[in-house]
C-alpha positions as CSV (number, residue, x, y, z in Angstrom):
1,X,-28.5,-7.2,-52.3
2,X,-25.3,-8.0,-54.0
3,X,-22.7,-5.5,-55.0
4,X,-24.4,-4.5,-58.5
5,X,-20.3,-4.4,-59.7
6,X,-20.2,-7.8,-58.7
7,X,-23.9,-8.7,-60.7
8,X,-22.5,-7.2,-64.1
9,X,-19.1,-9.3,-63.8
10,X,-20.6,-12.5,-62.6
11,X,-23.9,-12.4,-65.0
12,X,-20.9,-12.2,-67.9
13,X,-21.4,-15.3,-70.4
14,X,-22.9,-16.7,-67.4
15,X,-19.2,-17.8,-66.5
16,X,-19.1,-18.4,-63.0
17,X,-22.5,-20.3,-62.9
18,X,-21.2,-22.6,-65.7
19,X,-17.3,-22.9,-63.4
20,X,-19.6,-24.2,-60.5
21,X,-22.2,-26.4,-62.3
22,X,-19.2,-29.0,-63.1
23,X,-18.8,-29.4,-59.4
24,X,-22.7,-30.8,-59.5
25,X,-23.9,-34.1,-61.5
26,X,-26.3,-32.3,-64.1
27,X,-27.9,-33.2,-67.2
28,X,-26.2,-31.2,-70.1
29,X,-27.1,-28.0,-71.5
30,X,-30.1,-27.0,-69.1
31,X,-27.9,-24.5,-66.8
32,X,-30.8,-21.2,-67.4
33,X,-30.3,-18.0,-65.3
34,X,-33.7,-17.7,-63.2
35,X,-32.7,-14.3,-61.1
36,X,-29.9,-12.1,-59.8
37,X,-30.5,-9.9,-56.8
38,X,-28.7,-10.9,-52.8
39,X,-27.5,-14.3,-54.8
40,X,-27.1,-15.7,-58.8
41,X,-29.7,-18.0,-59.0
42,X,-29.7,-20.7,-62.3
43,X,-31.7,-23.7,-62.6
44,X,-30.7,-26.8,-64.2
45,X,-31.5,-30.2,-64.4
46,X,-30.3,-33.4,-63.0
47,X,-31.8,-36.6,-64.3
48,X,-34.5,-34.7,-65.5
49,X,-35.4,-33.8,-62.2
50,X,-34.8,-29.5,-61.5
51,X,-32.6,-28.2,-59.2
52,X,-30.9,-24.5,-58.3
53,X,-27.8,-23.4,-58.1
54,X,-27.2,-20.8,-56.2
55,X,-23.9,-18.4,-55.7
56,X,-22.3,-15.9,-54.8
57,X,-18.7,-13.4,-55.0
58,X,-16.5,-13.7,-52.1
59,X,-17.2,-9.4,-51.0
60,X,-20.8,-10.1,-51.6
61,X,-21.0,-13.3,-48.3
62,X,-18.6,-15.0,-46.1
63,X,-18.6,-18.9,-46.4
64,X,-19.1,-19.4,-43.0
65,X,-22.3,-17.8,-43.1
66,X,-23.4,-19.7,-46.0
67,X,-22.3,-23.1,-43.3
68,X,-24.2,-21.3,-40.7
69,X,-27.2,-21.4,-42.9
70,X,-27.1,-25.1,-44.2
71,X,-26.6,-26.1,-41.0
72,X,-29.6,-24.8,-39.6
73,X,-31.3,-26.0,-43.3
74,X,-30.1,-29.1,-42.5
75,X,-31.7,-29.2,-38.9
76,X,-34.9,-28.1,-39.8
77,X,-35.2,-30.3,-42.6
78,X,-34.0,-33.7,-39.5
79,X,-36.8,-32.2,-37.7
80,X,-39.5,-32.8,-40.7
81,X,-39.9,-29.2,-41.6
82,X,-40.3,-28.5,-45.4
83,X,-37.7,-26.9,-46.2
84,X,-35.7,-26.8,-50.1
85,X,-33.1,-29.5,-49.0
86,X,-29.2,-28.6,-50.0
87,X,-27.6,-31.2,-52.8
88,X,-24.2,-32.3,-52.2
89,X,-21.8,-31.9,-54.7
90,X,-19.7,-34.8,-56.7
91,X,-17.0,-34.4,-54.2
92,X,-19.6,-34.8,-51.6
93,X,-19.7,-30.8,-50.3
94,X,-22.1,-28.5,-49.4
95,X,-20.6,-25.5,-50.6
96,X,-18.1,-25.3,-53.6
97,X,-15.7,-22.9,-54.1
98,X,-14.2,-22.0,-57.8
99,X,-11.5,-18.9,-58.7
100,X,-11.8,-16.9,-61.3
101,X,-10.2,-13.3,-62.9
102,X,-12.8,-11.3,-60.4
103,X,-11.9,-13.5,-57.1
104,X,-13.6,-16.3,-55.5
105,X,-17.4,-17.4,-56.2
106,X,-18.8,-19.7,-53.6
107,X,-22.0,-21.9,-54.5
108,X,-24.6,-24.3,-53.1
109,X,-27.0,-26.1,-54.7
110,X,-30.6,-27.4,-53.2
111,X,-33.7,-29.4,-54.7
112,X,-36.9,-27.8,-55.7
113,X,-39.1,-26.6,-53.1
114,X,-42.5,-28.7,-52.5
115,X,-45.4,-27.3,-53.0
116,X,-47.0,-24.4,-55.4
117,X,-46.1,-20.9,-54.9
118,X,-49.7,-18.8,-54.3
119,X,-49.8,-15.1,-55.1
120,X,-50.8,-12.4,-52.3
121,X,-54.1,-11.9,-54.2
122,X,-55.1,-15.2,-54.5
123,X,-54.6,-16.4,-50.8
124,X,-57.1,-18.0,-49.3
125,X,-58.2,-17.4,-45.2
126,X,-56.2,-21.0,-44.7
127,X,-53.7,-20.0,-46.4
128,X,-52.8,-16.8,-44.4
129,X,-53.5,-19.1,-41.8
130,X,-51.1,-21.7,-42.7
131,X,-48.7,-18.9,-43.4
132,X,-48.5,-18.3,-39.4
133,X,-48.3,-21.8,-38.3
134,X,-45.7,-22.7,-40.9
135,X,-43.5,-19.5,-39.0
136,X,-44.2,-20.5,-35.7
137,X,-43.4,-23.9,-36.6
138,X,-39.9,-23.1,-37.2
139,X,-39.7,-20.8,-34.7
140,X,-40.8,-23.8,-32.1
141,X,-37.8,-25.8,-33.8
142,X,-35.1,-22.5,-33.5
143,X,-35.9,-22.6,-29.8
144,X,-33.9,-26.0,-29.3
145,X,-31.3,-25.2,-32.1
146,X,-27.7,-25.3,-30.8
147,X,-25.4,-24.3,-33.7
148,X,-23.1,-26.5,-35.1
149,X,-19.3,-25.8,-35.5
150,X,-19.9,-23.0,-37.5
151,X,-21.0,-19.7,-35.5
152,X,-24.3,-17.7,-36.6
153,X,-24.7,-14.4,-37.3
154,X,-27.1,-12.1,-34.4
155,X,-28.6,-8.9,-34.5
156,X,-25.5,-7.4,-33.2
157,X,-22.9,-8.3,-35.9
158,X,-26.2,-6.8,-38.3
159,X,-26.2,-3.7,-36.4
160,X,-22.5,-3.2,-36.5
161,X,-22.0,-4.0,-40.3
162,X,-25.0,-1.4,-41.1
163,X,-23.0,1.6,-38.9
164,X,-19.5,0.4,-40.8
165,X,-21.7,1.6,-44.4
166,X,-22.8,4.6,-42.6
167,X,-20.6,5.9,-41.3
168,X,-18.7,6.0,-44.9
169,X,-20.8,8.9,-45.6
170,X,-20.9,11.8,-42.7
171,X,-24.2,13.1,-44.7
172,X,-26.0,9.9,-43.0
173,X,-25.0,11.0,-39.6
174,X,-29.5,11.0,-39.1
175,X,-29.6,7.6,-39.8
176,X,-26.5,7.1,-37.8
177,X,-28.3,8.7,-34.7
178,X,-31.6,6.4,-35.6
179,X,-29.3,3.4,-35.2
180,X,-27.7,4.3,-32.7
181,X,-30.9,4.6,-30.8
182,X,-32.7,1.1,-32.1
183,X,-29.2,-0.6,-30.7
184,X,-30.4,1.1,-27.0
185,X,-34.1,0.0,-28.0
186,X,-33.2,-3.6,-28.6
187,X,-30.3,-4.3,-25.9
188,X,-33.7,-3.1,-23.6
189,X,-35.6,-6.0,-24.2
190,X,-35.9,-9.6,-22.7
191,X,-33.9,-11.9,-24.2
192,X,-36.0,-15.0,-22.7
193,X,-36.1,-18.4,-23.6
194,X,-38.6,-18.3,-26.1
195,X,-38.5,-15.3,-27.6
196,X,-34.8,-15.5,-29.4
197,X,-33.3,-18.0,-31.7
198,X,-31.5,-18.6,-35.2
199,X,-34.9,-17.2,-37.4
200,X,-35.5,-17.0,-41.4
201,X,-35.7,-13.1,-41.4
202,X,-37.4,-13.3,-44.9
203,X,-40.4,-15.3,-44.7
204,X,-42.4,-13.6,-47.2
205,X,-44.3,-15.6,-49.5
206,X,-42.3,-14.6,-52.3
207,X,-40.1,-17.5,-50.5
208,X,-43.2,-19.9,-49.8
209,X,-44.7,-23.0,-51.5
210,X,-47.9,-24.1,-50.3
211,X,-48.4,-27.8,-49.3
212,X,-51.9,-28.6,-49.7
213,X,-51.8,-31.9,-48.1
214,X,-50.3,-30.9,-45.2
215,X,-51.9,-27.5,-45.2
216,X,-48.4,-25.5,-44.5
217,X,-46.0,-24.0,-46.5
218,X,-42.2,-25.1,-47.9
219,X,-39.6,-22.7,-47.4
220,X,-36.4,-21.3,-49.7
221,X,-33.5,-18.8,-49.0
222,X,-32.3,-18.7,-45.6
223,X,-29.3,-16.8,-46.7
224,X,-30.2,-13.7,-44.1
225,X,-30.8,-15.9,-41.8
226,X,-29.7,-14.7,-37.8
227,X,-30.4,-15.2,-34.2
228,X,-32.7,-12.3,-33.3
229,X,-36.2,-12.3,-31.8
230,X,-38.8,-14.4,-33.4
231,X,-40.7,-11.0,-33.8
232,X,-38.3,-9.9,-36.1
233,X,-39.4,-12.5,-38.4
234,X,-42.9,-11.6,-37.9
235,X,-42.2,-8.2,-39.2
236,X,-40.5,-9.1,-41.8
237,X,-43.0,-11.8,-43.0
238,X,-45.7,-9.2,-43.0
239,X,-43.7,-6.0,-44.0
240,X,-46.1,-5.7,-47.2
241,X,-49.5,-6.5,-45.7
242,X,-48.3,-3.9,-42.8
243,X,-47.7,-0.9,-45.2
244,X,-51.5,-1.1,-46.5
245,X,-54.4,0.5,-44.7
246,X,-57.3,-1.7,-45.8
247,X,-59.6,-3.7,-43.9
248,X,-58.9,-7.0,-45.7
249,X,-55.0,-6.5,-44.9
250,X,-55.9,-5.8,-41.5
251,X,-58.2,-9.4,-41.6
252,X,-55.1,-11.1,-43.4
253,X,-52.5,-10.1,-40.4
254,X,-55.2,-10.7,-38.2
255,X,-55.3,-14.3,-39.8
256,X,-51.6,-15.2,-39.8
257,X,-51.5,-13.8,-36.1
258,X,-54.3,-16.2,-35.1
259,X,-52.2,-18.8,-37.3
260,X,-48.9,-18.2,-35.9
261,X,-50.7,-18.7,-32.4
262,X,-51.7,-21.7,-32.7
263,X,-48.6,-23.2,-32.3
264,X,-46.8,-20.6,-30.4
265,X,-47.8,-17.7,-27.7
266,X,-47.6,-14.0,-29.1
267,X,-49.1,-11.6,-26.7
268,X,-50.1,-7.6,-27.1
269,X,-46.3,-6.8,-25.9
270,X,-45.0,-8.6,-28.5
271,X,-47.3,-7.1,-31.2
272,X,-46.2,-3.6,-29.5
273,X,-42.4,-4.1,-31.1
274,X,-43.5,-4.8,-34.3
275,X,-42.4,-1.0,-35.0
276,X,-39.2,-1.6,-33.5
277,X,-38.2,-4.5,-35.4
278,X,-40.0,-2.7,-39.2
279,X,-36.6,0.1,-37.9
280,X,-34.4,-2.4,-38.2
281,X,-35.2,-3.6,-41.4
282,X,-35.2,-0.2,-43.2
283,X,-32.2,0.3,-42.0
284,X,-30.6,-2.9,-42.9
285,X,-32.0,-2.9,-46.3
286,X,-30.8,1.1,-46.5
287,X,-27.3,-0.2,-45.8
288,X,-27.6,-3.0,-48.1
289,X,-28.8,-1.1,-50.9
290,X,-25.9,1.6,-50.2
291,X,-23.3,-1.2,-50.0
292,X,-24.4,-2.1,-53.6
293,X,-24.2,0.7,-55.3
294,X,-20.7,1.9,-54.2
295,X,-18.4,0.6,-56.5
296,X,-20.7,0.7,-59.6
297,X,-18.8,2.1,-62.6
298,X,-21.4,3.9,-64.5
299,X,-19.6,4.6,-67.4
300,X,-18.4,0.9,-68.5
301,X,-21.6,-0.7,-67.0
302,X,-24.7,-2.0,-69.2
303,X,-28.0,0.1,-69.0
304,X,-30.1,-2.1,-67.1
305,X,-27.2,-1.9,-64.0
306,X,-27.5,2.1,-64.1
307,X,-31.3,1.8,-64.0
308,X,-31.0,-0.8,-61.2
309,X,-29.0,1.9,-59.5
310,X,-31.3,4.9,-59.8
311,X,-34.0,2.2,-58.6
312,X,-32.1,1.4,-55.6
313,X,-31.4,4.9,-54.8
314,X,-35.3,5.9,-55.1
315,X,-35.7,3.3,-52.1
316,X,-33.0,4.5,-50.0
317,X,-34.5,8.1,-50.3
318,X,-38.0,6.5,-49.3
319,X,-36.0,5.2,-46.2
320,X,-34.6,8.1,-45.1
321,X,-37.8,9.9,-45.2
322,X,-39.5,7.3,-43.0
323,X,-36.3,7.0,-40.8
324,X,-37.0,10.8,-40.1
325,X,-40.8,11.2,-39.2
């Protein structure tokens, strides 16, 4: 989640998406705003053809972990995994940077993903199915990744940014003490070939376009991409299904798992950190959310910024409360 200072002043007259789309070749007057939440998000159009621009303020993401990401984008994509494939800009970059009164804004641009995007409600058995191949799949390909020039970010550098935000606020010194004890947790574990590697972290299918041809799925936003272990990604993928008690969730997992399996072993030991790894992203997304909010100047902010804020904070409270049972 970007700073929610940073969404007001960059949503603006849409100024900084329209600064950036001159660096692209675009057909005129189709720059729309599509969403605003870790990144800006537009579409536009380019021959008549639809594309996404993407960006985001320099305190919000450093550029060499926007590289880091195209990079592996980029390698997946050599590999034949569907993946939304970066657009190079006139100049011929990857990333362009522009300058404006509120700093630097850094953007990237990619093709529309493949594929239709199917709801959680109307997924079929194959499609939960596909689901866990498609992860495995790229986790297969993340096993024989060696990263570019351009260094990636791991689950350490995550854990040390999350104690930098809480530690701003000696009131968190719980959560603090929960982190502190998830680092011990994880520097525990076997960090075998196989089981660790650059991974999507956010391979929900709120990110996912389903191929029917090819029975798999096409994948967006790799910006939280990291090296962790490939279970983190599992977690993450099934965060929502996870948090419900039903049967037919139970059945779905049950289907990705058998999914995900078919292209790559996951044993009962690896199912048995799928707690550990849920710890982590609460916490990650508590820091995140925190970070957000800081700087937020309620008073000369719009409405819907303020009620973004109280949102935020009603998940951070939720956090807390799990973070202590």
């Amino acid at each position: 989640m970007m700073s929610l200072q940073n969404m007001v002043r960059g949503l603006e007259n849409d100024a900084p998406a329209k600064q950036l789309l001159q660096r692209w070749a675009h057909d005129a007057d189709t720059l729309r705003f599509w969403r605003a939440s870790s990144n800006f998000v537009y579409t536009y159009a380019n021959n008549d053809k639809p594309y996404f621009l993407r960006f985001i303020h320099e305190t919000d993401n450093r550029i060499e972990q926007i590289q880091a990401e195209l990079d592996f984008v980029l390698y997946a994509i050599e590999q034949g995994y569907p993946a939304a494939a970066p657009v190079r800009s006139r100049d011929g970059c990857w990333i362009e940077t522009v300058s404006t009164e509120n700093g630097l804004y850094y953007g990237v641009a990619f093709e529309r993903a493949r594929g239709q995007h199917i709801p959680l409600n109307r997924m079929s058995e194959e499609h939960f199915a596909a689901w866990g191949r498609s992860l495995a799949s790229l986790h297969r390909l993340s096993e024989s990744y060696a990263p570019r020039a351009t260094p990636c970010r791991n689950w350490e550098d995550t854990l040390i940014w999350i104690a930098s935000i809480l530690q701003r606020d000696p009131g968190k010194a719980g959560l603090l003490h929960t982190l502190h004890a998830l680092r011990a947790r994880l520097a525990e574990l076997p960090a075998a070939p196989g089981s660790m590697g650059m991974i999507h972290y956010d391979f929900e299918f709120d990110n996912l376009f389903y191929v029917p041809e090819e029975a798999r799925y096409c994948a967006i936003d790799f910006d939280d991409a990291m090296v962790h272990w490939f279970m983190m990604d599992v977690a993450s993928a099934l965060s929502d299904l996870l948090e419900q008690e039903s049967g037919q969730a139970r059945l779905q997992i049950n289907t990705f798992l058998d999914g995900y399996r078919s292209v790559k072993a996951l044993d009962e030991y690896d199912l048995s950190l799928i707690p550990v790894f849920r710890q982590f992203a609460d916490l990650y997304t508590y820091a995140r959310l925190q970070r957000s909010i800081e700087e937020l100047d309620e008073s000369s902010s719009p409405e819907w910024a303020v009620q973004l804020r109280d949102k935020l904070l009603s998940v951070c409270d939720r956090i807390r409360e799990r973070c202590r049972s």
